[in-house]
C-alpha positions as CSV (number, residue, x, y, z in Angstrom):
1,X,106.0,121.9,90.7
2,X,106.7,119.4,94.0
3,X,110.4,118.9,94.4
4,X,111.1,115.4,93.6
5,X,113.6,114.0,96.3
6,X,116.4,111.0,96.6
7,X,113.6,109.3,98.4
8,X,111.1,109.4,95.8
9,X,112.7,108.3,92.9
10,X,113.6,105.0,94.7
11,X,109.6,104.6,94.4
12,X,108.6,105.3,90.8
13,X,107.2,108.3,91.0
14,X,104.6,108.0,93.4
15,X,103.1,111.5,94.3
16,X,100.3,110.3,96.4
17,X,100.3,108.2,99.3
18,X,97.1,107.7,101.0
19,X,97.4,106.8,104.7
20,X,94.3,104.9,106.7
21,X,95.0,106.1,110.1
22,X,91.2,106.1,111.1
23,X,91.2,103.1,113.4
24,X,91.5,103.5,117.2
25,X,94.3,101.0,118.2
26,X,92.7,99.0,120.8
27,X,95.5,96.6,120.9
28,X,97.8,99.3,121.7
29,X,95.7,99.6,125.4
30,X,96.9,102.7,126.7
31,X,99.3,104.2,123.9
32,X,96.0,105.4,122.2
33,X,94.1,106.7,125.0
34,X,95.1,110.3,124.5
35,X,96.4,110.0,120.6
36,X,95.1,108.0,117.6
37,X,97.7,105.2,116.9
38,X,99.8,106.9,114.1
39,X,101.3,108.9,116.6
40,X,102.6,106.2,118.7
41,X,106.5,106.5,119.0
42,X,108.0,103.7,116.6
43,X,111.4,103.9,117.3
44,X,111.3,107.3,118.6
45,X,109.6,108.7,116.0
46,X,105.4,108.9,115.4
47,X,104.8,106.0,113.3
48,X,103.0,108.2,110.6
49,X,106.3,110.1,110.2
50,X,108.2,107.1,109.3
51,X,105.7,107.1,106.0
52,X,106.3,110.9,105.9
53,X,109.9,110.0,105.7
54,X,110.1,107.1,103.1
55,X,108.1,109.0,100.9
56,X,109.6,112.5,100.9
57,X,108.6,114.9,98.4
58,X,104.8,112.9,98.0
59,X,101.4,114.7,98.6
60,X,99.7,112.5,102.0
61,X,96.0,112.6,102.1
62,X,95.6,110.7,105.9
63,X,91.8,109.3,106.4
64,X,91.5,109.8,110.3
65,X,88.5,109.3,112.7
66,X,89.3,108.3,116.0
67,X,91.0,111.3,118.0
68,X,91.6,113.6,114.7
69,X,91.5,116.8,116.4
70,X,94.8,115.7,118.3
71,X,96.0,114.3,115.0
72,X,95.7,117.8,113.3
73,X,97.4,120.0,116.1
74,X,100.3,117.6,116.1
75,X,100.8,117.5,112.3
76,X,100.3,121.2,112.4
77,X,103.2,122.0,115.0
78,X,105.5,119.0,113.6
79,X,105.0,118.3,110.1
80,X,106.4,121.6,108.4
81,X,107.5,121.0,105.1
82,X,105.3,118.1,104.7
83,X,102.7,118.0,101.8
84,X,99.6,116.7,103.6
85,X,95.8,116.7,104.1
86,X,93.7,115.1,106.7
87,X,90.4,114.0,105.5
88,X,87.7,113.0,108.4
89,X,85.9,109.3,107.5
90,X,82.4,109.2,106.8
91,X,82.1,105.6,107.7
92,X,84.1,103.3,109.3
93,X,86.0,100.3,108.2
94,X,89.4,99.4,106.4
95,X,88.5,101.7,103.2
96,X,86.4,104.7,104.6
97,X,87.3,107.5,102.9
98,X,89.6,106.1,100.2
99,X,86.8,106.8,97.7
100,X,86.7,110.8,98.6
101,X,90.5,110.7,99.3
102,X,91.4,109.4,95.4
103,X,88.7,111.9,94.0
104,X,91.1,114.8,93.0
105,X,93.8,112.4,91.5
106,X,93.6,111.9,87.4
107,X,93.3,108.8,86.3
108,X,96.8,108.8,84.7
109,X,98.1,109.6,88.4
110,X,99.3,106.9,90.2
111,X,98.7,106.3,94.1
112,X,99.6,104.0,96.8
113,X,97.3,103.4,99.7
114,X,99.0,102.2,103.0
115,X,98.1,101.7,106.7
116,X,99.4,104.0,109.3
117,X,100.9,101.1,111.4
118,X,103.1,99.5,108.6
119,X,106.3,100.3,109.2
120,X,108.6,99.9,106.3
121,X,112.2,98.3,106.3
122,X,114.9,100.7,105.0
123,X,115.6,98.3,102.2
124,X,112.1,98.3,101.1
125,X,111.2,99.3,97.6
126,X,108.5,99.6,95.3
127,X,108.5,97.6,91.9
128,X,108.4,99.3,88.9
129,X,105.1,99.7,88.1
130,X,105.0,101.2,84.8
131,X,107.4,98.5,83.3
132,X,104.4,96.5,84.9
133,X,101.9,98.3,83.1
134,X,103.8,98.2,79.4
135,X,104.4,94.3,79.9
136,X,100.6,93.5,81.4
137,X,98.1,96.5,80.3
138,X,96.3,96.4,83.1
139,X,95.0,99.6,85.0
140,X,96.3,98.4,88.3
141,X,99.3,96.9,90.0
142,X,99.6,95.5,93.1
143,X,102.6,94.4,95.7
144,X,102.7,91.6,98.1
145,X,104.5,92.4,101.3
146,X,106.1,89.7,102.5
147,X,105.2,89.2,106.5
148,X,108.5,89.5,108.6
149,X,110.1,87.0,110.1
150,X,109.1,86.1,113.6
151,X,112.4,87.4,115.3
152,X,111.3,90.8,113.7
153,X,107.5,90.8,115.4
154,X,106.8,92.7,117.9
155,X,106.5,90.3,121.2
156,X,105.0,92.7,123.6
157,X,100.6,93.6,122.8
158,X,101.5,96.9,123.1
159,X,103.4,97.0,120.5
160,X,102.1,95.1,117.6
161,X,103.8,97.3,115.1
162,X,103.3,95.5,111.5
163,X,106.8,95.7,110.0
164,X,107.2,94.8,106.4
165,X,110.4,93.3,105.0
């Protein structure tokens, strides 16, 4: 059984996080030359690890295309102790692979799917979503994310790093 951490009961017992880090960052110009953009530094850190660290104790499935052979040596050497599989995109597009990546969930299960260049504020939380379901009986639930204010954007193109709020 997966240790369930601090960090994961602030998000209502979400076990799976699916990260879309397929795309090749052509904004970033030269920060993805050599790396596919969740592993440009964010504060010092790979962006994708900033996921791996607000949701501690969940399984990752990352969708990756565009240099995943780098992707997989880094998470190999730097990610110990995190519970993670890469899965290579068929297609391309905003949800290649989500379809293959959700395939070994139940249906019960509940999943979030994010981008690897979100990066979210410490304060940030999920809502409760199974009060959500008792109240509404629906089969799904989603968040809005509230763009950040424009002193929080990134100024510079090469680093247009989403940050949510």
């Amino acid at each position: 059984m997966r240790k369930t951490t601090k960090s994961m009961q602030n998000h209502t017992n979400i076990k799976h996080i699916i990260i879309q880090a397929g795309g090749k960052g052509t904004r970033l110009e030269g920060l993805t030359r050599n790396k596919p953009k969740c592993l440009v530094p964010y504060d010092n850190l790979p962006i994708i690890f900033h996921l791996f660290r607000k949701f501690e104790g969940a399984r990752f499935t990352i969708i990756a295309d565009y240099k995943i052979e780098v992707l997989q040596k880094y998470l190999t050497i730097f990610a110990k102790g995190v519970d993670y599989r890469i899965l290579r995109a068929k297609d391309e597009g905003t949800i290649a692979g989500i379809g293959e990546a959700i395939s070994d969930f139940s249906e019960s299960e509940p999943f979030m799917i994010i981008w690897c260049d979100l990066i979210l504020s410490k304060a940030f939380k999920l809502p409760n979503f199974a009060k959500n379901y008792a109240q509404n009986s629906i089969n799904s639930t989603s968040t809005n994310i509230t763009p950040p204010p424009p002193n929080l954007r990134a100024k510079s193109r090469a680093n247009r790093i989403m940050i949510a709020s």
